[in-house]
N, C-alpha and C positions, 0 to 999 in steps of 0.2 A: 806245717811243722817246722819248727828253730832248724836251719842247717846244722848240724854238728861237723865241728870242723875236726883235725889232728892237732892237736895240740899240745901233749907229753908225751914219752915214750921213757919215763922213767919208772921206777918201782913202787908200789905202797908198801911199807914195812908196816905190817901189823903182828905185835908181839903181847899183847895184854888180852886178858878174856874179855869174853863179851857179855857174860851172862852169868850169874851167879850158877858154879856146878857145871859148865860146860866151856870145854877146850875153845879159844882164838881160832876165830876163820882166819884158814892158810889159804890164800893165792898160790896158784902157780904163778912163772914168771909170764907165762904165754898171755895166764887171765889177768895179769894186772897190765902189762901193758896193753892188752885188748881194750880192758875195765877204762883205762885212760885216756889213750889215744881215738877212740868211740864216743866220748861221754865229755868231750874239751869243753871251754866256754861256749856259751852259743853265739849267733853272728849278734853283733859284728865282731870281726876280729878283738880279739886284746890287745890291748895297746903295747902288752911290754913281753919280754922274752918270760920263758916259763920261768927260770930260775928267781929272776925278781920277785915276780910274781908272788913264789912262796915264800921268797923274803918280808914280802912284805906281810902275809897272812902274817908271818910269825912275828912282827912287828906288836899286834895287839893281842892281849890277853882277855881269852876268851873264857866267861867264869860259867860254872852249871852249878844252881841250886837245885831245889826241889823243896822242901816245907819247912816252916818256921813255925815252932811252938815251944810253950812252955818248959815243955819235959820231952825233951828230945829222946827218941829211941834207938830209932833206925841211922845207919850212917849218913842218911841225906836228910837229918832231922838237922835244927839248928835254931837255937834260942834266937829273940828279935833282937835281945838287946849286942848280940853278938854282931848280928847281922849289920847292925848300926854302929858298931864301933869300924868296922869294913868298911861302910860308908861315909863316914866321919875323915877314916886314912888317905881314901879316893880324894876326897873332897880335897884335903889337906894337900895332897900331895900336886892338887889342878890335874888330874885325871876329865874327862868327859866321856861321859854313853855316848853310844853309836847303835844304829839299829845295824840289823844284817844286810841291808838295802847299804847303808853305807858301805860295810864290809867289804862287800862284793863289788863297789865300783872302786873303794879304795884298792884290791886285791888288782884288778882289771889296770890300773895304772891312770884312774879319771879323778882321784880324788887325795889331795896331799895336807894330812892333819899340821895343823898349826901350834898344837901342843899334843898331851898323854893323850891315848885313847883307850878304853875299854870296853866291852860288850859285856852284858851282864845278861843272864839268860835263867828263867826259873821252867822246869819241866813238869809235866802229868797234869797239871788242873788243880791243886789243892786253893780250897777256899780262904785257906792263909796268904796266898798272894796277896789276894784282893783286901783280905782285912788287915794285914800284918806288914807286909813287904811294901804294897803300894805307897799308902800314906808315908814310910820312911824315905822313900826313894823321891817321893814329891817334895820330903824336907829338904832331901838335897839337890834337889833340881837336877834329876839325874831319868834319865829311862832305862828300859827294861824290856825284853821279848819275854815271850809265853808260848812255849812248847806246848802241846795239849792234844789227845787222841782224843777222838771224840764221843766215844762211848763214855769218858766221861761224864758228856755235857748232857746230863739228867735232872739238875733241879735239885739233887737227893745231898742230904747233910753232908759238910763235910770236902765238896768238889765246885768247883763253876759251873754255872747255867750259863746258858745262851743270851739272857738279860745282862747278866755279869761282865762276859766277854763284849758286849754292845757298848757298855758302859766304861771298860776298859780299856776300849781301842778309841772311844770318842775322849778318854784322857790322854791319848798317846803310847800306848802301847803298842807295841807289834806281837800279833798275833801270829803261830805259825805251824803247821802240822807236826804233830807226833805220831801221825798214824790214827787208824782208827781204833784197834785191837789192842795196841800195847805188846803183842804177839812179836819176837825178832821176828826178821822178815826172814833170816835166814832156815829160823824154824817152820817155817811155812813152805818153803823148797824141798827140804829135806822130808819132809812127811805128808807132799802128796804130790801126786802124778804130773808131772812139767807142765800139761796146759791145765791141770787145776791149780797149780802153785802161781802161776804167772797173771791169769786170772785174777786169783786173791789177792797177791803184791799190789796189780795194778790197782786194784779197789781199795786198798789200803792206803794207795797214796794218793788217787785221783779221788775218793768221795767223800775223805777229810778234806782236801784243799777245796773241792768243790761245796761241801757245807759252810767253814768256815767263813768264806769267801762271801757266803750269803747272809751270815749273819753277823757279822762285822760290818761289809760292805767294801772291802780293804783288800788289796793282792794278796796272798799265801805264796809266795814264790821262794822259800826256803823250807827244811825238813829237818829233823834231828830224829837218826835212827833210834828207835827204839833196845835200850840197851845194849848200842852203840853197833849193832851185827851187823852186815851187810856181806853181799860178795859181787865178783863184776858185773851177773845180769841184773841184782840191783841198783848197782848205779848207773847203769844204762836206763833200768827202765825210770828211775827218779829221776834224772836227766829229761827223757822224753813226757816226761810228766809237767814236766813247763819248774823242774824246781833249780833254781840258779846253785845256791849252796846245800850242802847236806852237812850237818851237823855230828860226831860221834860222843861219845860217852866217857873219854879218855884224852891222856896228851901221847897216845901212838905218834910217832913219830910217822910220818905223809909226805909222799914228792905230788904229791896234785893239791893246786890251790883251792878248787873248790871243794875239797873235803875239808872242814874244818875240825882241829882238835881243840877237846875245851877241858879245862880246868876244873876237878870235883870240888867242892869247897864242902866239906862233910865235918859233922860235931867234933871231931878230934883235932881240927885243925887250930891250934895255937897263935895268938899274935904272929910272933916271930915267923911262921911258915907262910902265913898269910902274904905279909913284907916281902917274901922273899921273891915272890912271886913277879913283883915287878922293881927287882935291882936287875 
């Protein structure tokens, strides 16, 4: 097992919900510095002090989609030709993708970009990645991660297959758990008995990265919480779960590097907001 070293002893400010219909998980002070100081980089040390550290996460902008179609419904719905006018701005502006693997070593103090950098990240498995998103992002020579729980990966209209994500990652993609359920994991604490709860977490994080892993053929060493929930024995146990970053569903303000906040990019979002993103 990864030594966990001490590594912050500052706060997580988490002030946004997590879940459609249900209050932001509150830390105590006790549990977040627990949550942190527990759950540091793993070895070897980081090269740089913590405060860098999350200087530099906040350096790159970090975007979450989720589905691209024609007649957008839901807030995380988003026309393609939208999507490509984003990509077009990027491009314009000499922007470059980064997978989470860079991330995490840029974060760590091993890696120092040469120009803009971005991460661009699409969630759940929708079959519009692959048809809609991919092809645009291959016009601009750009990558992309894929969050994805794996209950998804069915074959059935509409989502990724196991074929798909094959085909995916042998383009360059980074593939990387969502979980299996889609379930917060926090809901999963809360509504069963501490060694059934911890149980299921761990299977939730350890049997997607472990399928993934198999059918890719590729690391899974980053996670994006499912509808961004988590609390400290989460990120302990995602930690010991071999996952470098965790990923949340918002731009919560964060004193620990390896939580990362990501940008929603949803159907109401404007030119001008888009922009503003990276002035």
């Amino acid at each position: 097992m990864k030594t966990l070293i001490i590594f912050l002893a500052a706060l997580l400010v988490i002030g946004s919900s997590v879940c459609p219909g249900q209050p932001a998980e509150q830390l105590s002070a006790r549990q977040e510095e627990t949550a942190i100081s527990r759950a540091g980089f793993s070895s070897p040390e980081p090269k740089l002090p913590a405060a860098e550290s999350l200087q530099r996460q906040n350096t790159i902008p970090v975007l979450m989609y989720h589905h691209l179609t024609d007649n957008p419904v839901l807030d995380g719905d988003l026309c393609p030709g939208v999507f490509e006018e984003q990509l077009e701005f990027l491009a314009r502006e000499g922007y470059q993708t980064i997978t989470p693997d860079y991330l995490y070593r840029f974060i760590r103090g091993e890696k120092q970009p040469e120009q803009p950098k971005v991460l661009i990240t699409f969630d759940d498995g929708y079959e519009s990645f692959y048809n809609k998103a991919v092809p645009l992002l291959e016009k601009y020579d750009f990558e992309a991660t894929l969050f994805i729980y794996t209950d998804r990966i069915k074959d059935r209209e509409g989502y990724l297959s196991a074929s798909d994500l094959q085909e995916l990652a042998r383009r360059g993609i980074s593939v990387q758990s969502h979980g299996v359920t889609h379930t917060p994991l926090t809901e999963i604490s809360e509504n069963h008995p501490p060694e059934d709860s911890e149980q299921k977490i761990k299977a939730e994080l350890g049997k997607s990265k472990e399928l993934l892993e198999n059918i890719t053929g590729s690391p899974v060493n980053h996670f994006a919480f499912p509808y961004g929930s988590f609390n400290s024995e989460i990120i302990l146990s995602a930690r010991e779960a071999g996952y470098d970053l965790l990923f949340i569903a918002d731009e919560r303000e964060t004193q620990a590097p390896f939580i990362v906040p990501r940008i929603p990019i949803q159907r109401d979002m404007d030119k001008e907001n888009f922009r503003d993103i990276f002035r």
